[in-house]
N, C-alpha and C positions, 0 to 999 in steps of 0.2 A: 701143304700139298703143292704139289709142282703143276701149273698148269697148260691143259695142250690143247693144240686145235689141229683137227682135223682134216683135210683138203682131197678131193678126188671128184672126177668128175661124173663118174659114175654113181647113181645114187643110191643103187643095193653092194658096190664094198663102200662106198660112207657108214652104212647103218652096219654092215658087216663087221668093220672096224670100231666101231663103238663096242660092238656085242661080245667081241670073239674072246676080250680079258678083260678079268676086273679091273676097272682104271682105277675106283677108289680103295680098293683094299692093294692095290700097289704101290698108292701114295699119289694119284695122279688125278685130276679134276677136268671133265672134259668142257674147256669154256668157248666153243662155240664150233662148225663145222662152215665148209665154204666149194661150193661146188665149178671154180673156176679160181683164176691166180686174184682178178684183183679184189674180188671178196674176201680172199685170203689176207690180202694186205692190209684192208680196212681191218678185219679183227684181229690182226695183228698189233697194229696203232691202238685199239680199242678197247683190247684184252690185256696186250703186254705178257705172252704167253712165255714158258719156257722152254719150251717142247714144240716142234712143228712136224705134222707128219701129214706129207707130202703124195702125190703121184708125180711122176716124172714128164707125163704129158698131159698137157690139160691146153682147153679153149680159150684164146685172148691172150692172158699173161703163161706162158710153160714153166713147169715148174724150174726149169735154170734160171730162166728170168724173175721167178719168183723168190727163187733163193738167195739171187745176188741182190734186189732189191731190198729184201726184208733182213740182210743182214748189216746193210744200211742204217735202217730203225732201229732194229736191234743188236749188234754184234754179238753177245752171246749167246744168240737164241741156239739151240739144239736143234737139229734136224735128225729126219729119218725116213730117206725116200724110200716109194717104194715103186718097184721097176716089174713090166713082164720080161721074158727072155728078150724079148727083139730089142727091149730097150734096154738094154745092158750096158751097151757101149755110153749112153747118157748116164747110168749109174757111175762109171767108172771115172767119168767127167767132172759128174757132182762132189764125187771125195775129195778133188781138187779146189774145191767151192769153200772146205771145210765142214761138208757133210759130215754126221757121229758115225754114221751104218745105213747100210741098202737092207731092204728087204727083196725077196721076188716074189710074186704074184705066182698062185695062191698064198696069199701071208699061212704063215703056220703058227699057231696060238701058242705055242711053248718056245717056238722061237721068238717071238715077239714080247713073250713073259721075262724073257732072261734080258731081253735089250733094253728091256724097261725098268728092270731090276738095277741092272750095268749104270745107264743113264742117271738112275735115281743116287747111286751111292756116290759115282762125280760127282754130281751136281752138290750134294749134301757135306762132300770134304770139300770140294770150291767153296762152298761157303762160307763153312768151317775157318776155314783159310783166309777168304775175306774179313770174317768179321775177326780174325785173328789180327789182320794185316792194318784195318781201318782204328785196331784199338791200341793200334800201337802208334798208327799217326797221328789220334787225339789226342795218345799222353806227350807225344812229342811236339804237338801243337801247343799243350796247355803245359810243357815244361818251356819253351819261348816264349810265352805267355808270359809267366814268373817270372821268367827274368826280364821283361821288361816293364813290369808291377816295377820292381825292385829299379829298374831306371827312373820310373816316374817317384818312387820314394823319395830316393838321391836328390831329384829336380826339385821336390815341393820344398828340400830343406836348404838348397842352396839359394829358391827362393826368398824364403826367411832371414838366410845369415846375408842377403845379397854381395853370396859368392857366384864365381862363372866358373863354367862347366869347364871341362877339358875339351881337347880338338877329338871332332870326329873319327879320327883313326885309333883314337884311343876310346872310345867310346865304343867304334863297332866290333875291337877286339874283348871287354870287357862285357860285353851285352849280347853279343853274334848277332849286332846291327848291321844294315848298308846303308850308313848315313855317307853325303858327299854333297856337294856343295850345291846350294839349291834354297829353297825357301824352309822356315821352318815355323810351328805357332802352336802353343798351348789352347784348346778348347777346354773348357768343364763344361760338360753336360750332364745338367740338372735338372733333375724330375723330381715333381713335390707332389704329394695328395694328400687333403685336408686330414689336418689331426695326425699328423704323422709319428709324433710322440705318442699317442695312446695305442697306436698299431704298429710295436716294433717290427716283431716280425715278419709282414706284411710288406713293410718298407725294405726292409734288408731280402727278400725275395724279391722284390720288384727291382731294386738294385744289383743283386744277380744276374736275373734276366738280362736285366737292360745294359751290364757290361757285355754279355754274350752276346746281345745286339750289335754291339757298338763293335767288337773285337772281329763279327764275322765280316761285317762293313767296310772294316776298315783293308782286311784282307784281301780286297777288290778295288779298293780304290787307294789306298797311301802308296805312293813307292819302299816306305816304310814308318813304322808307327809303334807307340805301345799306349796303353793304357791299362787304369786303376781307379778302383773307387776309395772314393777318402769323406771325411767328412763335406767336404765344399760339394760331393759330386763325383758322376766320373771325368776324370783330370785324362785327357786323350793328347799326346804328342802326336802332333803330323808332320811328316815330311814330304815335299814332291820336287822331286828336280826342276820340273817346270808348275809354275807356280800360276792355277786361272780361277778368280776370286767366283766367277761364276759356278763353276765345275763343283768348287767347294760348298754354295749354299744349295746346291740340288743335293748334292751326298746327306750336309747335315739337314736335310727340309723329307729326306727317305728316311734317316735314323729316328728322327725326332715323331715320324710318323707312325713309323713298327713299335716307339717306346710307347705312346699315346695310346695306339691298339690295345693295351694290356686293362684300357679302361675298365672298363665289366669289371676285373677282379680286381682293382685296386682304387676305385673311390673316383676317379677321377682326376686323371695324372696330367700332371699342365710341365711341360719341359720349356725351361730356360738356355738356351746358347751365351754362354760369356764368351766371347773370342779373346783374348790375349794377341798383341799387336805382332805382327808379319818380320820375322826375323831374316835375315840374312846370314850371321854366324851362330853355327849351332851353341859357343858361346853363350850367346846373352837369349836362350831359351829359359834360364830363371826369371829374365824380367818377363817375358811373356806369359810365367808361371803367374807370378805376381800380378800383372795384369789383369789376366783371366781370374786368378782369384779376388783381387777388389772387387772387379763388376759382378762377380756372385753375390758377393756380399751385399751391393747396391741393391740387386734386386729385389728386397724387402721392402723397398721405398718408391719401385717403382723398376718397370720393367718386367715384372715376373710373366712367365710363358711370353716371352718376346728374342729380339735378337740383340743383345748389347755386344756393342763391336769395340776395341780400344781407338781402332783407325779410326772408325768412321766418328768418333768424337762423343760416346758416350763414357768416356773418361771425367766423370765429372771432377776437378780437380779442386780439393778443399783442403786446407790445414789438417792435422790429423789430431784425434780428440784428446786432449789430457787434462787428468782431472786433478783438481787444488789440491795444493799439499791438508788443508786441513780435512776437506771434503773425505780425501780419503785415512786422515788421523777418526773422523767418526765414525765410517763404516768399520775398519779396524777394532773400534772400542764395543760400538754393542755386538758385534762380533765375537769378541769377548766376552762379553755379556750373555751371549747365546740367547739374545732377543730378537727374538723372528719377527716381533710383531712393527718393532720399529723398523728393522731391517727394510721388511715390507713395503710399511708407508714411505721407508727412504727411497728405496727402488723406483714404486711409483710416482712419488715428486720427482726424481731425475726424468722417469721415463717423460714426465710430462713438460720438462726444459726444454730435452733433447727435440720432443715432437715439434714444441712452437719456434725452435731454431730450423725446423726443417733441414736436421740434419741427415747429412747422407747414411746408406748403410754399412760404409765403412768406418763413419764416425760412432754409428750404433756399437756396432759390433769393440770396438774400440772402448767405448764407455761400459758396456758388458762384460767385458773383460778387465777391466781397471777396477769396479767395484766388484766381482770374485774373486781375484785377489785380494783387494781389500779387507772382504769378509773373513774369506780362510785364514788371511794371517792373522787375524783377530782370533776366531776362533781356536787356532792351534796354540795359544798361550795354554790352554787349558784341555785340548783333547787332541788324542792322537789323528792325524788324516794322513789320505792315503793321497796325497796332491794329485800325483800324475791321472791317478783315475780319474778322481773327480772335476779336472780340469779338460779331460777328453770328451767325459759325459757332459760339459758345458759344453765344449766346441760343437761337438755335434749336435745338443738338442739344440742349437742355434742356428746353424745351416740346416735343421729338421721346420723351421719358422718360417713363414711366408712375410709375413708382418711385425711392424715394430713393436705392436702389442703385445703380439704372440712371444717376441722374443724373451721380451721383460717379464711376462707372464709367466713364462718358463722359469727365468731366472730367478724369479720368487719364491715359488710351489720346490722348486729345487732344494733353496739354502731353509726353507721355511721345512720340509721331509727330512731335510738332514740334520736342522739340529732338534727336530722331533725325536729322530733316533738317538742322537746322543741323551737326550732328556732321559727315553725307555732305558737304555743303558743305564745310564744313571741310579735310572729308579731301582731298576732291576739288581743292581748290583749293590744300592742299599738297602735292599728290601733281604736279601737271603741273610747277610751278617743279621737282622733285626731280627728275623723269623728265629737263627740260631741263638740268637740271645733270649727267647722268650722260650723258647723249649728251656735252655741253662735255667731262667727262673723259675719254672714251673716243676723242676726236679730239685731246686736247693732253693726255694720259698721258706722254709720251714728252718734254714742256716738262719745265722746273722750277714743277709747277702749287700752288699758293697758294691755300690756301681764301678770303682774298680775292679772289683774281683770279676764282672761281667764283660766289662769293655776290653779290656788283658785274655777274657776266654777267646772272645772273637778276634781279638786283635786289634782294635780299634785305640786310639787316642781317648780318654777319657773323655775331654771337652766336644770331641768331634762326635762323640757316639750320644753324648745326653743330648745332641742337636739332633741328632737324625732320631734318635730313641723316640723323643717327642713328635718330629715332624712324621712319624708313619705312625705312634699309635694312639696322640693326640694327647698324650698325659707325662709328667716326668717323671723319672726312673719310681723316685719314692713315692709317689702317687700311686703308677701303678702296682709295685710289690706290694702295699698296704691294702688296694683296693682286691687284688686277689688272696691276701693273705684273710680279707674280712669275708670273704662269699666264702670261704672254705669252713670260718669259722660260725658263719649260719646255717651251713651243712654239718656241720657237726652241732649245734646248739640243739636243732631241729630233730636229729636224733630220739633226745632226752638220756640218754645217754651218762653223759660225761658234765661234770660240774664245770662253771665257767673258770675257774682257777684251771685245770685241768684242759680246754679248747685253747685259753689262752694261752698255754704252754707247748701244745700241739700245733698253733699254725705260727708259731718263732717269741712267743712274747713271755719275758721271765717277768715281766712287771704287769703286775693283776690290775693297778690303778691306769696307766698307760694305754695297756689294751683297753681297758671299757673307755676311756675317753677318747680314745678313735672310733670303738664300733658303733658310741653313740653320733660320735659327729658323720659317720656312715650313716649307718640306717635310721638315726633320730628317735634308738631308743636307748635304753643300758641292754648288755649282756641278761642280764635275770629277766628283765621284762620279756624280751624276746623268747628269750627259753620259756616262758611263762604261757607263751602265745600258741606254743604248741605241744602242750602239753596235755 
């Protein structure tokens, strides 16, 4: 509903004016009345109306004064004076004002129905319009958006390969930037809440948010900027022509406090600032990438929800971690092995080196990643993997870690699920060939059945199939075919039926002496005694 207020100084056409048409069956809400201009003006400020319907003279503020005022406040408010005869020549004044339409005193109810009618249906395509018009500046905000994700992509990889950017002019024709010459610096901002790995989705909301935080932010304060979230964080490029270190920890000390708010619904979010060191050529914005990403990394070890700056000298600078050629020939091997449980206890002896070197978290993360390779290239002698994934899902449950613990901890539960999986696989996949092999005997028990003849049905290697044959049903081939070929023949003994020469022939045996010196070494009697028992 479009809401109006009222204004006259008389106070039987105030109440007149309420009465005379239905406001809400028009679509209209009457939100409050004002028997002089600057009451009017306060519930103007108060109300936020869309509709002002006016007298043209009133005591204190007149309603010209009151028009030009309140279109101050509000510029699209709608007006709709109303005038007697003598005041006409002020009606004619006010349409100058941007008044909608005059009335004249006595208002007339049908005419006031159709102006309200009029007003309502503007108003309602102006809207229309607007929110036509605003949804098309978000997509075009949020397609400059993308393309400067896709700047900060480009930046994280040239990071990596420590290559340098192109010059600016080629940058802002590739990008539809206005980069120029001025200062420039990689931020990630990082927001962690406890247990971040057992609430993905949780986190990749909260990381949502909090780029749409950072993006509207930045829109007000960078001369220009992009950012993206990645695994380290959101990775934010700044640019300012003029470059005031000040200026910069108010903007991220406002970011960092909107992201924080989201408290309540997400556990309790502690945000970390890496700053990447103060560039001068848009150039060497990879090494600031870099920058800013070591000190993320650090702050598992120390820093987290703090401000680690490269300038200001929280660069801690240490060798970078590499692990012994044989170190990593063992992880490799039980790897191979598909032994989670050594794996395990390897992880945690490392984890517990690494701790008493009090090494940094770039040396963690560095040793983290030396021993997942390790593993996987072990493991992949013998099973397929899908590397690139499972080396993303390491990255990030590792900047998902607050702690050194946590990281290793991860990294364990990780290779330790995964080659769980491959185990089920395993099983699974020799368990149906077994199942099909025991259905095949249980329909040609009564042939002269050949563990060849079985392993060739399934398709199996002979040698490989009497391995597995055993290891799921606990007995060897000829074990089991004898032990079912004998429960068939005490179901049939039991009968009384059928002479034992005759059963023995029935469940595969031409040899009468043969069969009875299995069934006795079965069931610890002869054939006849048995038959004997249930007769």
């Amino acid at each position: 509903m479009l809401k109006v207020i009222i204004a006259d100084d008389e106070p039987k056409v105030n109440l007149l004016l309420q009465k005379i048409v239905d406001w809400e069956k028009l679509g209209y809400q009457i939100a409050g009345t004002a028997n002089d201009g600057e009451r009017a003006l306060q519930l103007i400020e108060e109300e936020k109306p869309d509709v002002m319907m006016t007298d043209i003279r009133m005591p204190g503020v007149d309603g010209m004064e009151l028009i030009r005022r309140a279109k101050e406040l509000r510029p699209d408010l709608v007006f709709i004076v109303v005038s007697g005869y003598r005041q006409f020549e002020y009606a004619q004044t006010a349409l100058k004002y941007g008044v909608t339409d005059y009335l004249l005193k006595p208002v007339n109810a049908e005419e006031l129905t159709q102006l309200l009618i009029r007003i309502r249906e503007e108003e309602e395509k102006k809207r229309r319009l607007d929110n036509w018009t605003a949804s098309v500046d978000r997509q075009l905000r949020e397609n400059e958006w993308k393309k400067r994700e896709q700047l900060v992509d480009n930046l994280r990889e040239y990071a990596q390969e420590n290559r340098e950017l192109n010059g600016y002019e080629s940058l802002n024709q590739e990008y539809g930037c206005d980069f120029h010459e001025g200062t420039y610096q990689v931020i990630i901002i990082k927001p962690d809440i406890p247990s971040a790995e057992e609430h993905g989705d949780a986190y990749r909301i909260m990381m949502k948010r909090s780029l749409s935080v950072v993006q509207k932010a930045l829109e007000q304060f960078a001369d220009e900027s992009a950012a993206a979230v990645h695994a380290e964080g959101i990775m934010v490029v700044i640019y300012k022509e003029k470059y005031d270190p000040v200026q910069l920890r108010q903007f991220l000390t406002r970011v960092r406090r909107e992201i924080e708010n989201q408290r309540d619904l997400f556990w309790g979010i502690i945000v970390t600032m890496a700053m990447g060191g103060e560039k001068h050529r848009i150039q060497e914005l990879p090494q600031s990438m870099k920058e800013a990403v070591q000190l993320c990394k650090n702050r598992i070890t120390g820093g987290k929800g703090g401000w680690l700056s490269w300038d200001a000298g929280d660069n801690e600078t240490r060798e970078d971690y590499e692990m012994l050629p044989e170190e990593r020939k063992y992880f490799q091997e039980i790897g191979e092995y598909l032994d989670s449980k050594k794996i395990s206890m390897e992880v945690a002896r490392t984890e517990g080196i690494m701790t008493a070197r009090r090494a940094s978290g770039s040396q963690i993360y560095d040793c983290y990643m030396e021993i997942s390779d390790a593993v996987l290239t072990g493991i992949r002698q013998n099973e397929k993997l899908d590397i690139d994934k499972i080396r993303k899902d390491l990255i990030y449950g590792f900047y998902r870690c607050t702690t050194t613990s946590e990281a290793f901890g991860f990294l364990r539960e990780y290779i330790f699920d995964l080659i769980e999986n491959f185990e089920k696989k395993k099983e699974t996949k020799e368990q149906k060939p077994i199942t099909e092999a025991r259905k095949y005997i249980q329909e040609h028990y009564l042939e002269p059945l050949k563990l060849e003849d079985v392993s060739k049905h399934i398709g199996f290697n002979a040698t490989y199939f009497s391995s597995v044959f055993k290891k799921e049903t606990g007995k060897n081939f000829l074990d089991y075919v004898t032990e079912l070929r004998m429960n068939k023949a005490k179901q049939l003994l039991c009968s009384g039926e059928m002479s034992v020469n005759d059963v023995a022939e029935a469940v595969g045996y031409q040899d009468l002496k043969y069969f009875s010196r299995l069934f006795k070494k079965n069931a610890g009697i002869s054939p006849s005694d048995y038959k004997k028992m249930y007769q």
